[in-house]
Every structure is written in C-alpha cells, then in structure tokens.
DRENDREN-984041 format. One line per 4 residues: their letters; for each residue x, y, z of C-alpha. Coordinates in nm, 3 decimals. Example, Ala and Ser with C-alpha at 12.3 -4.5 7.8 and 13.67 -1.06 7.14 Angstrom:
// DRENDREN-984041
AS> 1.230 -0.450 0.780 | 1.367 -0.106 0.714
// end
This chain:
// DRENDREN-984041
XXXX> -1.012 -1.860 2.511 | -1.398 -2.001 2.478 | -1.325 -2.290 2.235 | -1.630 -2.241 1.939
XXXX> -1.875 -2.473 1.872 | -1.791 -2.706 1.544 | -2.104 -2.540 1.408 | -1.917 -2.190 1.385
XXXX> -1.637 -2.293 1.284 | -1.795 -2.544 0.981 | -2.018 -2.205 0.906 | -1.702 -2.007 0.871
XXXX> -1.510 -2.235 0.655 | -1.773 -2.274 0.421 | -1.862 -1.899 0.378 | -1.454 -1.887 0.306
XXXX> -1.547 -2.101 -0.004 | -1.835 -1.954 -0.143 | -2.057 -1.672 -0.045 | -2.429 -1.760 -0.271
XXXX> -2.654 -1.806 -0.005 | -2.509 -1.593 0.255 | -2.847 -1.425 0.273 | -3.072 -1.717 0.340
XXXX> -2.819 -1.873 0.650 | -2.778 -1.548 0.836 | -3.101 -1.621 1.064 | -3.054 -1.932 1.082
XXXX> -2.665 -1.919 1.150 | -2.741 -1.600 1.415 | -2.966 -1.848 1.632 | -2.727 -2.123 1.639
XXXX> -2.423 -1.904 1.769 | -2.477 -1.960 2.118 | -2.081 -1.819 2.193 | -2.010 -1.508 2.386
XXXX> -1.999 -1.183 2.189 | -1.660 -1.085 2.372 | -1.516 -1.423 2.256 | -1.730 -1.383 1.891
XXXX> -1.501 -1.065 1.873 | -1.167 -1.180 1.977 | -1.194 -1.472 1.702 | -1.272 -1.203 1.481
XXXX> -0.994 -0.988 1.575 | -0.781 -1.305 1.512 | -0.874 -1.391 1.116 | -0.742 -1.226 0.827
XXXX> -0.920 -0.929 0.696 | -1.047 -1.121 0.360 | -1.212 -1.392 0.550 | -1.349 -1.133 0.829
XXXX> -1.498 -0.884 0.515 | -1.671 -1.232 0.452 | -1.815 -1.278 0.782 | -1.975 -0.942 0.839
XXXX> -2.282 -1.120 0.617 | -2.326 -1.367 0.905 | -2.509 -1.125 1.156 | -2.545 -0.791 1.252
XXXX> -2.319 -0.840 1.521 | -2.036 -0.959 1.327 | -2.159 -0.693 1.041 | -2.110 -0.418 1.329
XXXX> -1.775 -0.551 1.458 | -1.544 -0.447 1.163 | -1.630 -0.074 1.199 | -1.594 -0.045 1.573
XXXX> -1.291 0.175 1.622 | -1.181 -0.069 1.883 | -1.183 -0.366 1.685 | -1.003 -0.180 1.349
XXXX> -0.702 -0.128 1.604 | -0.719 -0.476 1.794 | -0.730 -0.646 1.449 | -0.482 -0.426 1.272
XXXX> -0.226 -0.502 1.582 | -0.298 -0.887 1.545 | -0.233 -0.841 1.142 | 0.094 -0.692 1.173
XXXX> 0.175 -0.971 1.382 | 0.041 -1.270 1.202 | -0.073 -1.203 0.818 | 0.202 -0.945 0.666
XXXX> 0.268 -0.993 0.313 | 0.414 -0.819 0.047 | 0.203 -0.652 -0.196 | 0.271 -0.542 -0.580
XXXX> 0.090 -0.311 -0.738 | 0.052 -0.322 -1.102 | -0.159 -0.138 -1.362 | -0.313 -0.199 -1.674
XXXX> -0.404 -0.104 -1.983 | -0.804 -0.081 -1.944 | -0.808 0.123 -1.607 | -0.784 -0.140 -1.345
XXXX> -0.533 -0.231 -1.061 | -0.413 -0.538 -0.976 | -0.257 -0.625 -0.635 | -0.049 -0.952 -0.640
XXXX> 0.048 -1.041 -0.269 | 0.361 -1.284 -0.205 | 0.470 -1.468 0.156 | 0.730 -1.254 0.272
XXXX> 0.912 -1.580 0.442 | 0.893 -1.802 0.100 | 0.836 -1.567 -0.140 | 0.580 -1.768 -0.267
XXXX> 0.295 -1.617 -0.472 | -0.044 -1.600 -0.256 | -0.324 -1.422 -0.410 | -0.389 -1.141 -0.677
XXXX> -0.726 -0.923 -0.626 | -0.835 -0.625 -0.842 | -0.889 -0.279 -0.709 | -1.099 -0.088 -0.873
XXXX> -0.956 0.254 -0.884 | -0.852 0.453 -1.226 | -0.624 0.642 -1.099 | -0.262 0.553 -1.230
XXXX> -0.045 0.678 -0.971 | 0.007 0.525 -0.624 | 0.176 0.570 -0.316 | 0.350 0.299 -0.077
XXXX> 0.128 0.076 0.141 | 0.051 0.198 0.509 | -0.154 -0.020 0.713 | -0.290 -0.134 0.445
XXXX> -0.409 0.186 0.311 | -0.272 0.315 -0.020 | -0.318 0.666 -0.195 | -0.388 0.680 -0.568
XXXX> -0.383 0.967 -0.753 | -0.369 1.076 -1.168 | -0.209 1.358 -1.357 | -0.461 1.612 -1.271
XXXX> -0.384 1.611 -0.897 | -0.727 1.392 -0.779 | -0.655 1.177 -0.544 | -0.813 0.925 -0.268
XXXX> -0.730 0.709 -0.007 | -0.840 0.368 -0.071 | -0.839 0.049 0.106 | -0.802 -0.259 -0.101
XXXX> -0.946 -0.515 0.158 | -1.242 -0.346 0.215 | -1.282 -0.212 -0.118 | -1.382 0.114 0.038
XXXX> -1.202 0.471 -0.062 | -1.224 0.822 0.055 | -1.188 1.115 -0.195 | -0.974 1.368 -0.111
XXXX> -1.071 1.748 -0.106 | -0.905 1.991 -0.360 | -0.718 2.216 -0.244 | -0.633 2.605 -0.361
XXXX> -0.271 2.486 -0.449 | -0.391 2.203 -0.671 | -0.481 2.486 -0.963 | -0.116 2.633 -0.922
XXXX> 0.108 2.313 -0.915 | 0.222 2.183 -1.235 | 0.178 1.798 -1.109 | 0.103 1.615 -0.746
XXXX> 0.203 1.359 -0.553 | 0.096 1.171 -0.244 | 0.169 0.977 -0.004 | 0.015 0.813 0.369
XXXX> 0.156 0.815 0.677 | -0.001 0.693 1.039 | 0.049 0.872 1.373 | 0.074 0.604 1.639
XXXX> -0.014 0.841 1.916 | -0.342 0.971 1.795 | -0.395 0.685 1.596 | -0.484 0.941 1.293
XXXX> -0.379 0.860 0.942 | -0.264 1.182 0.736 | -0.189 1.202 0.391 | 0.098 1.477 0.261
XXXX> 0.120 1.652 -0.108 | 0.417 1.793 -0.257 | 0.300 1.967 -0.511 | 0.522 2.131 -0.779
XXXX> 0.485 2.457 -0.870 | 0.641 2.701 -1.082 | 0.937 2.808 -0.865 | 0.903 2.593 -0.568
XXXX> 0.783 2.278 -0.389 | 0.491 2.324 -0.177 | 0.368 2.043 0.138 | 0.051 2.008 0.238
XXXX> -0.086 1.774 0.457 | -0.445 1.639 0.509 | -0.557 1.435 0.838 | -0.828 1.130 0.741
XXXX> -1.189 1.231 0.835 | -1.117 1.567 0.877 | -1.066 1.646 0.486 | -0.901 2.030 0.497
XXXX> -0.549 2.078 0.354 | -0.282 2.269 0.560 | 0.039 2.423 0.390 | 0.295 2.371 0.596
XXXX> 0.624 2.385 0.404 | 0.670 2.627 0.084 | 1.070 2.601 -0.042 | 1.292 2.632 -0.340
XXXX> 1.564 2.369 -0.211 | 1.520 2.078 -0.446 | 1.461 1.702 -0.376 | 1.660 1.460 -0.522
XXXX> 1.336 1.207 -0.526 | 0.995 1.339 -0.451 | 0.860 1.019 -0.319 | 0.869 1.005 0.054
XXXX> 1.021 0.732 0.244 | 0.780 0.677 0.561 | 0.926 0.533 0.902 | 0.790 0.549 1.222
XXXX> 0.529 0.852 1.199 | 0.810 1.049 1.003 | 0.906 1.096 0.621 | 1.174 1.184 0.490
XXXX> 1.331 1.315 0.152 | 1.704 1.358 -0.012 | 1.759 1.689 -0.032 | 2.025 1.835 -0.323
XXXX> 2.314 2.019 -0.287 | 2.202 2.256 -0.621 | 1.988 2.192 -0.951 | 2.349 2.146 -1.147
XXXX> 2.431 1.860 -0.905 | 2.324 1.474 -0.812 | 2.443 1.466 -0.464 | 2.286 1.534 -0.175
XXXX> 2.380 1.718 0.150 | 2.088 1.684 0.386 | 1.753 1.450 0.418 | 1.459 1.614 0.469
XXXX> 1.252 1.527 0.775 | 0.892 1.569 0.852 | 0.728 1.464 1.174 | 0.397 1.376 1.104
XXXX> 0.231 1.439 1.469 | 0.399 1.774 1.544 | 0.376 1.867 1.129 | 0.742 2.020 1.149
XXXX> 1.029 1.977 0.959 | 1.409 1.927 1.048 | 1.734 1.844 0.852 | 1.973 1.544 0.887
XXXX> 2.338 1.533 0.801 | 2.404 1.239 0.615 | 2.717 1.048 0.685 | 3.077 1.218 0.570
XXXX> 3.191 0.928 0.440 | 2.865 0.922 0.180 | 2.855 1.276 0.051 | 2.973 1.235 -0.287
XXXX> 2.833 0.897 -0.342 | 2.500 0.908 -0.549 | 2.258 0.803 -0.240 | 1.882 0.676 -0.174
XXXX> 1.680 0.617 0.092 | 1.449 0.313 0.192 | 1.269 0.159 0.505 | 1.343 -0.116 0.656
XXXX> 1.227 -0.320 0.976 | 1.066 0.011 1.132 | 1.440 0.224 1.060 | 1.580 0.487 0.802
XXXX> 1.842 0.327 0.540 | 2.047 0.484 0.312 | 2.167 0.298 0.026 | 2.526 0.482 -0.141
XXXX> 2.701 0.367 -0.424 | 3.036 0.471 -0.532 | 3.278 0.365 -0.785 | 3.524 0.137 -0.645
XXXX> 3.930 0.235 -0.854 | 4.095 -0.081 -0.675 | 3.848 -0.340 -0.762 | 3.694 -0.151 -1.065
XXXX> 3.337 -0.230 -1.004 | 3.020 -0.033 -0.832 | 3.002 -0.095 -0.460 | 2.662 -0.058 -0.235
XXXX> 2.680 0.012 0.100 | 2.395 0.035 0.363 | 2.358 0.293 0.669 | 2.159 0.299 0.936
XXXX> 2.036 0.671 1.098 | 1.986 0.618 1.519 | 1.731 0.696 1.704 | 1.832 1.027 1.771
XXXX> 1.872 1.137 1.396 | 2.261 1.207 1.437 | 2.454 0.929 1.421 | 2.476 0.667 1.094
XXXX> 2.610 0.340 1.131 | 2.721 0.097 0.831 | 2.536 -0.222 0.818 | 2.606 -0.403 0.517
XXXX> 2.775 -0.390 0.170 | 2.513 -0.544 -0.120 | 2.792 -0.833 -0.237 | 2.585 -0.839 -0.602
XXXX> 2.609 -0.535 -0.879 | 2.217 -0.383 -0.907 | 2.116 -0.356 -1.235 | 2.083 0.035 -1.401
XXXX> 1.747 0.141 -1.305 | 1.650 -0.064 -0.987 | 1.553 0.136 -0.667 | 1.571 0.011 -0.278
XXXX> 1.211 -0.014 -0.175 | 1.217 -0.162 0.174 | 1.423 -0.419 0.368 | 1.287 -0.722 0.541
XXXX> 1.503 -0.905 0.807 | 1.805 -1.023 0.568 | 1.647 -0.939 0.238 | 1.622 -0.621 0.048
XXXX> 1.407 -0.580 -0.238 | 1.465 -0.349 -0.516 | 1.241 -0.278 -0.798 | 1.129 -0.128 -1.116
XXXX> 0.828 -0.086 -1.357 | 0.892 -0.463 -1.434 | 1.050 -0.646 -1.168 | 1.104 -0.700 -0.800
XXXX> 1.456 -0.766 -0.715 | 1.526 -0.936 -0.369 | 1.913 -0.974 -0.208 | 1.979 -1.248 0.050
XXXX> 2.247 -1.035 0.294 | 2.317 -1.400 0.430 | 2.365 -1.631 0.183 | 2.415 -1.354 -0.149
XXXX> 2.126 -1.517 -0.314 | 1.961 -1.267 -0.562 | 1.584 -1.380 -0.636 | 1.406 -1.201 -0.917
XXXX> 0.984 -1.182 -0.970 | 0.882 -1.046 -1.297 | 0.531 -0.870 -1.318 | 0.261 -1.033 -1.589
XXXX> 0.320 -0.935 -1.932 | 0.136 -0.556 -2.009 | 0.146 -0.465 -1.626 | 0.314 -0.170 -1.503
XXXX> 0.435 -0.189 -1.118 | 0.341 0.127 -0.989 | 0.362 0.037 -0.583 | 0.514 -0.201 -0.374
XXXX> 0.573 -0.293 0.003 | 0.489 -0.470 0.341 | 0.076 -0.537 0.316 | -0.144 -0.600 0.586
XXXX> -0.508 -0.652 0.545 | -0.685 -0.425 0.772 | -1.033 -0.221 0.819 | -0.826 0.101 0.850
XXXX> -0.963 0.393 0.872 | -1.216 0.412 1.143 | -1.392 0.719 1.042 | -1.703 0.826 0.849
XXXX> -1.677 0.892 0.466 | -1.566 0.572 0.298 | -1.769 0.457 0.025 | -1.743 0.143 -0.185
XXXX> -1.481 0.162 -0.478 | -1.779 0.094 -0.685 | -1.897 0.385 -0.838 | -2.131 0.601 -1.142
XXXX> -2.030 0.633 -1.428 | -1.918 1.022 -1.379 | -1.711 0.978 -1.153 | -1.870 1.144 -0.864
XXXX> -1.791 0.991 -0.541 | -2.068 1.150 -0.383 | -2.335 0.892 -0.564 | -2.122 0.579 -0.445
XXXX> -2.339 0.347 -0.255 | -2.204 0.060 0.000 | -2.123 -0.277 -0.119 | -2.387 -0.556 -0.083
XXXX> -2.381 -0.699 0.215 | -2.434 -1.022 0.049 | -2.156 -1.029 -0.153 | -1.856 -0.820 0.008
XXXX> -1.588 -1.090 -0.098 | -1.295 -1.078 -0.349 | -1.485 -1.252 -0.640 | -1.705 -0.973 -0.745
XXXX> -1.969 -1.180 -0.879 | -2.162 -0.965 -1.158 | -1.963 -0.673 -1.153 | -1.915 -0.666 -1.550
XXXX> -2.255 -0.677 -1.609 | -2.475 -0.346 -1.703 | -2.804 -0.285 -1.709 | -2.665 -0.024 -1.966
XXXX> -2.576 -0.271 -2.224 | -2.254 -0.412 -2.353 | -1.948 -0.143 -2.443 | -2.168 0.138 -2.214
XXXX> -2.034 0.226 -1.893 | -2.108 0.032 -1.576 | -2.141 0.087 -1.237 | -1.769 0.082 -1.212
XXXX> -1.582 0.456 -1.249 | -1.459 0.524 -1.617 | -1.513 0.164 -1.712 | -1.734 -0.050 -2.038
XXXX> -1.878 -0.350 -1.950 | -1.587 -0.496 -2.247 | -1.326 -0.350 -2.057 | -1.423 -0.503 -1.710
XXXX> -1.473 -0.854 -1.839 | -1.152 -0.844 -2.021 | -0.980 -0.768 -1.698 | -1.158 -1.044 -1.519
XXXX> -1.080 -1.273 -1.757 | -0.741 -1.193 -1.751 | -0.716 -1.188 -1.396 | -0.837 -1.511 -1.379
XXXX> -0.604 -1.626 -1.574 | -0.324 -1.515 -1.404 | -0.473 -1.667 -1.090 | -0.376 -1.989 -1.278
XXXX> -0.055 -1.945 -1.319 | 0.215 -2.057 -1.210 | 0.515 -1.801 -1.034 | 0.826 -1.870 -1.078
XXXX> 1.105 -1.671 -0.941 | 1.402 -1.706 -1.055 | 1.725 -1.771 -0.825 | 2.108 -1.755 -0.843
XXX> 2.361 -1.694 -0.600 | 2.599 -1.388 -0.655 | 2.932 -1.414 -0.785
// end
C-alpha cells in the first residue's frame, strides 16, 4: 500500500484533536493531497468510524466516501476485524442516552458518547445499528457513530397491540438490514418485520403460543425465542426460530437433558447458547450449564458448567471467547471459563442499562432516509436537517445552546436547553473518571 505523505497523516492527527477550523483547511488540505484516491479510500476503509466521521470535513472526496455503498461494507468488514468493543447502553433521567464502550480484551473503559434519542427502550447492537423505541410503539433505527437515525413507519397493528418491541437483524446475503416487532396484543403475539429503506411492515407470524422472553436473541441472520410449554408453567419445550432472509419460522427441540431446567438463551462467537440451571440435591447449590445448538439446528452439545453461583436477577447477554457477560439494570457481570475469575462493572450512579453487546463503529445503513439525530422541537423527523459538515465529531460543540432561550426547547427532540447542559456536564464528568472493575476469583 501507497505509503501517505507526512502531510496527510499530520492533517489527520490533528483534525483527531480538534475540529475548529476544519472549514478554513479543507482547500488548502484538498490541494496538498497529492495521494491516489483508490489508496485515499483504502486508508479510509482502515480507520475507525469516529476518526473517519471526522475526516469527511477534509474534502468532498473523503465527504463522499463514507456513503458509498461500497465503502460502508469494505469498512464495516475491516471494523469487525480490528475495532470491536463492547458497548453499554444506559439512560437517564433528562431524556438522553449514554453509550460507554469498554476493550473487549482488557476490559478497560474507552470512551462514553451521548446519543441523542428519547426513546427509553432499546434493542441489542447489530453492526453497529441499534433500535430504540418508547411505550407508545415509535420506534427508529439509529446509528450512534454517525449520529444519523431513520424513523420507522407505523403500522396498522401498532393501534391494536397493547405494547412493542424491536429488535435488528442483518442478512449477509443481500446485505439488507431488517428490523422485526412482536407486538402484543390482546390474545396473541403478532411479528412483523420491516426491511431498511424500504419502510412497509409485513405480518408474518400471528400465534397464541407464549414466549418465555420476548427479546430476541440474533445469530447469524436468524433469531430466535424460548417458547413455553403453557401460561401456568416456566419451562420451555421448543425455541422459536426465524430466518431472517427467507422470513419463515421453524421450531427447535431443546436438549432432553434441559427440559425441566429453567433455561435462556444468548449469543456467543457467531453460535446459539443455552444457558440451564437446575438445582443440584448432592451438592445443594444452583448449577449452570452451557449448550451449544449445531449447525444443522438438531443436535446440542454441552460446553461448559459456570463454576461461580449468578446472582438472582442477572441474564446471559453474549459470550466472548472465554468470557460470558451477564447483566442487569445496574451491572455487567463477566465469567472467566479459564481461570473462574468473575469481574464486575457497575453503571454511573442514576443510569439505567437498557442495552448491551459487541459494538462496532460503522456507516451502516447505505440507503436514503437517515437524518441527523438532531431534531425540532415536535418531534417530527421529517424537519431534521444533516449535521454540519464542520462539526460532525463526538464533542457537539454548541448543542445546548438555543436561540429560544434558556429552559425552552432546543434543536434537540423533547429537550430544554437546562436539561442538555446538565447532561453534558455530567457526561463530562464521567469522562473523568476513573473505572474500576472489580475482580475476584470464584470459590
């Protein structure tokens, strides 16, 4: 690869740090790049997203790159690779979202941004897309890198569910992303499912059988749900599967062995777990074992037994390599299968964890419709204008400021002036700090 000039690289590395006169260099900075623009995109393709969003104030070239098809899938591939983290999604009490990523090797806290969304609900991360949604059933698909998000269409089951929930999935061979609502209703769960870009809703499943845990688990273009044996019992006889490309659904036995064990399901490294627990007579204590589904959807083979007792109330949410993290509205939980280390990562004081898993920081989707997260004062998505081109980084210079006035409503969704610069003050405070994770090995 073309080697850049020290001028390119000194350009980039200063824009990293601060972003104030991006406006006045980009002529002069466009006339100096004398690097070819196949090699000007590789690089590109190469950096993570929150220095790249950066960037796209250097030229129109570079401005142009990021919403190329071709380069949202080049640089999404080298992000899985090379910049996963894990993300935790926590909400507060004015209306805002914080995201607080950690190293997934170390565990080591890395960087907290807000995302501006009011919605209080959330599902799991997917490419780093995430769907948030409130009470009423509104929802959008928003990307917290780019700060862009795409409202979701109603649809005529929305005004006959008693409450929704959503969730994203990606299908690798049409490289579409599709987002799927089970919506409660009076007698029955209804799915619907939604492609990105083409905003119609499809009901595809209508059923009475009940799920043990509406939120999906998503592997591999599929989700999947623990379906009940009846309404006056807490074990399960089946998962639920639904194939995102062909939009069909199919059953899977679970394990013999498992089927009066109180069960849940979680990802991990691209495969279907199943976490069972089951009162142990002989050594008088809860034991956790760990399946894994093949390929084929048939078979289940056990992987592990968690050494440590989970505290009442902690869920699986994903596995990575030798550690699986558990969680609740206050803490992460992370076992070491290898050494029986247990790690714990409590969320800021007044935050509410509301989502939580593997984060990469990616232009995703490629399609027309995404607006900035910045928005009027209604509400209406259809009067949100693009973010500045000279100031698309994290720091969000003047965004609590109002032409309005203090305490009125600025340009931000739902949100006073007050309320914003509490939460950047208190953001920046917990930039400050210092994590610390607790650690102790299991007995």
């Amino acid at each position: 690869m073309t080697r850049l000039p020290n001028r390119v690289v000194d350009c980039i590395l200063a824009m990293d740090c601060n972003s104030d006169d991006l406006d006045k260099q980009n002529e002069t900075t466009e006339a100096q790049v004398d690097v070819p623009q196949d090699t000007q995109w590789i690089v590109l393709a190469f950096l993570p997203g929150r220095v790249v969003v950066k960037l796209r104030s250097v030229c129109k070239f570079w401005r142009d790159c990021i919403e190329e098809p071709s380069f949202v899938d080049c640089h999404l591939n080298n992000a899985c690779r090379l910049y996963q983290s894990i993300a935790c999604f926590t909400s507060l009490d004015d209306g805002l979202v914080h995201v607080y990523t950690f190293d997934p090797a170390t565990m080591n806290f890395r960087s907290v941004e807000l995302v501006f969304s009011n919605r209080f609900h959330m599902s799991g991360p997917c490419n780093g897309l995430v769907c948030t949604y409130d009470i009423n059933g509104d929802a959008e698909v928003l990307n917290p890198t780019t700060r862009k998000h795409l409202r979701l269409p109603d649809s005529i089951l929305k005004s006959r569910s008693l409450c929704s929930e959503y969730f994203v999935g990606f299908v690798h061979s049409t490289k579409e992303y599709k987002v799927v609502s089970v919506r409660h209703c009076v007698q029955f769960l209804a799915f619907e499912i939604c492609t990105i870009g083409k905003l119609s809703w499809r009901t595809i499943r209508e059923s009475a059988e009940l799920l043990k845990a509406t939120k999906a688990v998503t592997v591999n273009g599929s989700m999947y749900w623990l379906l009940l044996n009846e309404a006056s019992s807490g074990f399960s006889r089946e998962i639920l599967m639904l194939n995102l490309t062909e939009e069909t659904f199919t059953k899977i036995a679970i394990p013999d062995a498992v089927r009066k064990h109180d069960l849940e399901l979680f990802e991990g490294e691209g495969k279907l777990l199943l976490l069972s627990n089951h009162y142990d007579t002989s050594s008088g204590s809860i034991v956790s074992d760990i399946w894994v589904v093949a390929s084929t959807n048939q078979d289940w083979v056990h992987l592990h037994t968690v050494t440590p007792r989970m505290p009442v109330g902690m869920s699986p949410i994903f596995q990575l390599k030798t550690k699986i993290f558990f969680g609740n509205q206050n803490r992460l939980l992370c076992v070491d299968l290898q050494d029986c280390t247990v790690s714990y990562i409590n969320m800021p004081p007044g935050e509410t964890l509301i989502s939580c898993g593997m984060f990469v920081e990616s232009f995703a989707p490629a399609v027309i419709g995404l607006v900035s997260s910045t928005a009027s004062s209604d509400g209406n998505s259809s009067g949100l204008r693009g973010p500045s081109s000279a100031d698309p980084g994290p720091s969000f210079r003047g965004a609590g400021s109002s032409s309005k006035g203090r305490g009125k409503s600025s340009g931000f969704t739902g949100w006073s002036s007050d309320d914003l610069e509490r939460s950047f003050k208190r953001t920046k405070r917990t930039m400050k700090m210092v994590w610390k994770i607790s650690k102790h090995r299991a007995s």
